[in-house]
C-alpha positions as CSV (number, residue, x, y, z in Angstrom):
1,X,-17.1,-4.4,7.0
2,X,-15.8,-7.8,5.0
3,X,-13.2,-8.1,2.7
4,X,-16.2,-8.5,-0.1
5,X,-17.2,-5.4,0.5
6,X,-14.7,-3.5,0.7
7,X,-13.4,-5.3,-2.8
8,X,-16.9,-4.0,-4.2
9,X,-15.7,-0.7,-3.0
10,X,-12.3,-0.6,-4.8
11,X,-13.8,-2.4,-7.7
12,X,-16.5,0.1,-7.7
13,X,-13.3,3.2,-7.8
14,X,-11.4,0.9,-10.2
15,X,-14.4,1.5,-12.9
16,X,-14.2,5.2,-12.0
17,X,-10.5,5.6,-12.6
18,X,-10.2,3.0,-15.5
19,X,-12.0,6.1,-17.1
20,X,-9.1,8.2,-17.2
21,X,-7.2,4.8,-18.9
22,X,-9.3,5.8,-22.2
23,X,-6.9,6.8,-25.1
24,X,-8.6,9.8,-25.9
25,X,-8.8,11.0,-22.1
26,X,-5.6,9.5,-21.5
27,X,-3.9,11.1,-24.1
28,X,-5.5,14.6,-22.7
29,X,-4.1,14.5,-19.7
30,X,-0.5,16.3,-18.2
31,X,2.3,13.7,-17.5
32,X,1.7,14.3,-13.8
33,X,-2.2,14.0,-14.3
34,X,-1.2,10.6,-15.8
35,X,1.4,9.9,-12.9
36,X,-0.9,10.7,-10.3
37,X,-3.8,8.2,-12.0
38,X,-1.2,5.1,-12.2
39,X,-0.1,6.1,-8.4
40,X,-3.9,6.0,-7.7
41,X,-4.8,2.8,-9.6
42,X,-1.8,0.4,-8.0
43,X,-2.9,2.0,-4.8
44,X,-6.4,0.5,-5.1
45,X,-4.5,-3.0,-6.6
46,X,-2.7,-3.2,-3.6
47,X,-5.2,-2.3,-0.8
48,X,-6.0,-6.3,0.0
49,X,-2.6,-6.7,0.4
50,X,-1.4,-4.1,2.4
51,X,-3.6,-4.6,5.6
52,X,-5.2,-8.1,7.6
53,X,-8.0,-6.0,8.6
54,X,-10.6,-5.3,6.1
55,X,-11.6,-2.2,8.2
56,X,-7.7,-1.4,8.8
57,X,-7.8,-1.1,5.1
58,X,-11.0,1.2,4.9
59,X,-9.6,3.2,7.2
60,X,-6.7,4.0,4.8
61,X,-8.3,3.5,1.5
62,X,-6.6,5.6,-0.7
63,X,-7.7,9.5,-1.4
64,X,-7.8,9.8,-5.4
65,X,-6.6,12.9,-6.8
66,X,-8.5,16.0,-6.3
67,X,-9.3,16.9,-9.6
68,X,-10.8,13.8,-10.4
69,X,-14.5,13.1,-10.7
């Protein structure tokens, strides 16, 4: 694994959360529903930056929240 692909990966998640960003979703959603989405989101944000390795960082890419789709 590159780091392009694992970007495609986390870019690929960041669609899938950015979901849960919608106003009408958003708004739906308990304040610790929302916390755990921003936790999530910033996780992903960071992952380049936390690790040299791109396969350091796929091995702790960060779990989303169970509930989400």
């Amino acid at each position: 694994m590159d780091w392009d692909e694992l970007r495609g990966l986390r870019d690929a998640e960041l669609k899938r959360v950015d979901v849960y960003q919608g106003v009408i979703l958003y708004n739906s959603l308990t304040t610790r529903r929302k916390n755990q989405v921003a936790k999530y989101r910033q996780a992903l944000l960071d992952l380049p930056q936390e690790y040299d390795d791109p396969q350091d960082a796929l091995e702790n890419f960060p779990k989303k929240p169970t509930w989400m789709k």
